[in-house]
N, C-alpha and C positions, 0 to 999 in steps of 0.2 A: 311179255308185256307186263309193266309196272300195275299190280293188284291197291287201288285207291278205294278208300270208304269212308264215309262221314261216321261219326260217330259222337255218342254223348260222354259224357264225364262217367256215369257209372259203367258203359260199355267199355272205353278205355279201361278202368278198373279192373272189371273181368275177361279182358284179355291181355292183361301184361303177365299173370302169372304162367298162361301157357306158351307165353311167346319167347325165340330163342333172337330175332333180329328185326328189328322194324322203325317206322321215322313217325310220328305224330307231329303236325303241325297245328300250336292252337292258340286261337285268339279268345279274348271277349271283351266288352268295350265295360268298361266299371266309370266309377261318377269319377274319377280323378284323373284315371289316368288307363291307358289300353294294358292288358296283361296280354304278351304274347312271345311264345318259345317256339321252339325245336327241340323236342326231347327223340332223342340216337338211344333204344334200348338194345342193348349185344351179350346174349346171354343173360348172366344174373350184374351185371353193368348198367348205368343210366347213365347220360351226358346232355347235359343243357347245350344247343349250338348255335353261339353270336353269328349268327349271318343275316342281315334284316334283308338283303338281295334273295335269299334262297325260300325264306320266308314267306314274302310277297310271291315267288316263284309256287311256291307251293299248295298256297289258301289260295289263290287267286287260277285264274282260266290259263294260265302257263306252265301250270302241272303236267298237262298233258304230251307239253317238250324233253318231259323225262320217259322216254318210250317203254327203258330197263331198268330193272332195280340197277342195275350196273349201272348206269348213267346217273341216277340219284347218290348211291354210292361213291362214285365218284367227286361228287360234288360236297359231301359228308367228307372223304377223305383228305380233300381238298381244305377242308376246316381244321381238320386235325394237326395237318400241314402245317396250317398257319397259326396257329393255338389261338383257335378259335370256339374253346370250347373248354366247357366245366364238369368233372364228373360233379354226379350228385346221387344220392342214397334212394333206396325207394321208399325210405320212410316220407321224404321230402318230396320226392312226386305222390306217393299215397295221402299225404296231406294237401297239394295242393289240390290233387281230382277232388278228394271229399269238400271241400273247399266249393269247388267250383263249378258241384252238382247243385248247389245251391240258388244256382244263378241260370237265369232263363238264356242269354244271348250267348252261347258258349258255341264254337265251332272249332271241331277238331276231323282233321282231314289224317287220317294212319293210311300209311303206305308199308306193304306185308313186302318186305325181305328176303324173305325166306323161300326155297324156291323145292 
C-alpha cells in the first residue's frame, strides 16, 4: 500500500535529506497566481514533473487510486517517457520550501517510495 502524508514546508525540509525515493505533491494559492509542482526526489536527484493530470490526481481524493508505490511510479515513469520533466538542484527546492514556510495556505501531500 502506497504510504501518503500531509505535510508542512519545514517537515518537507527535514525529511528530504534522509530520504532515498519519494513524490511531494504541493500546492499554495499566492495573490497572483497558484504555485504548484510535483517534485520526483531519487536519491541525491530532484525532478520538477509537468503533469497537471497527475497533480490534481494526487492533492485531490484520487490519490487513493494509486493502491502501490508501483502504480504511482508508473505513472512518474510515464513522464519521464514523455519528457515531461525538469531536473532541478536542491538548492532550488531548498529555497523554494524556505520560501514557502512563510506562507500559511501550503499543502503538501509526500508519498514514501521506498519500500
Amino acid at each position: 500500500m502506497l504510504h501518503r502524508e500531509i505535510l508542512s514546508p519545514k517537515e518537507v525540509l527535514d525529511k528530504i535529506p534522509n530520504l532515498d525515493e519519494g513524490v511531494f505533491a504541493i500546492r499554495c494559492e499566492m495573490p497572483l497566481k497558484t504555485y504548484q509542482v510535483i517534485l520526483y526526489k531519487y536519491q541525491e536527484d530532484f525532478f520538477s514533473i509537468e503533469n497537471p493530470a497527475l497533480l490534481s490526481a494526487l492533492l485531490g481524493k484520487n490519490a487513493a487510486d494509486f493502491g502501490s508505490s508501483d502504480q504511482l511510479l508508473d505513472k512518474i515513469e510515464v513522464c519521464f517517457e514523455d519528457n515531461h520533466y525538469e531536473p532541478t538542484t536542491k538548492e532550488w527546492v531548498t529555497l523554494d520550501l524556505n520560501t514557502l514556510k512563510l506562507i500559511n495556505n501550503v499543502e503538501v501531500q509526500f508519498f514514501d517510495l521506498e519500500e
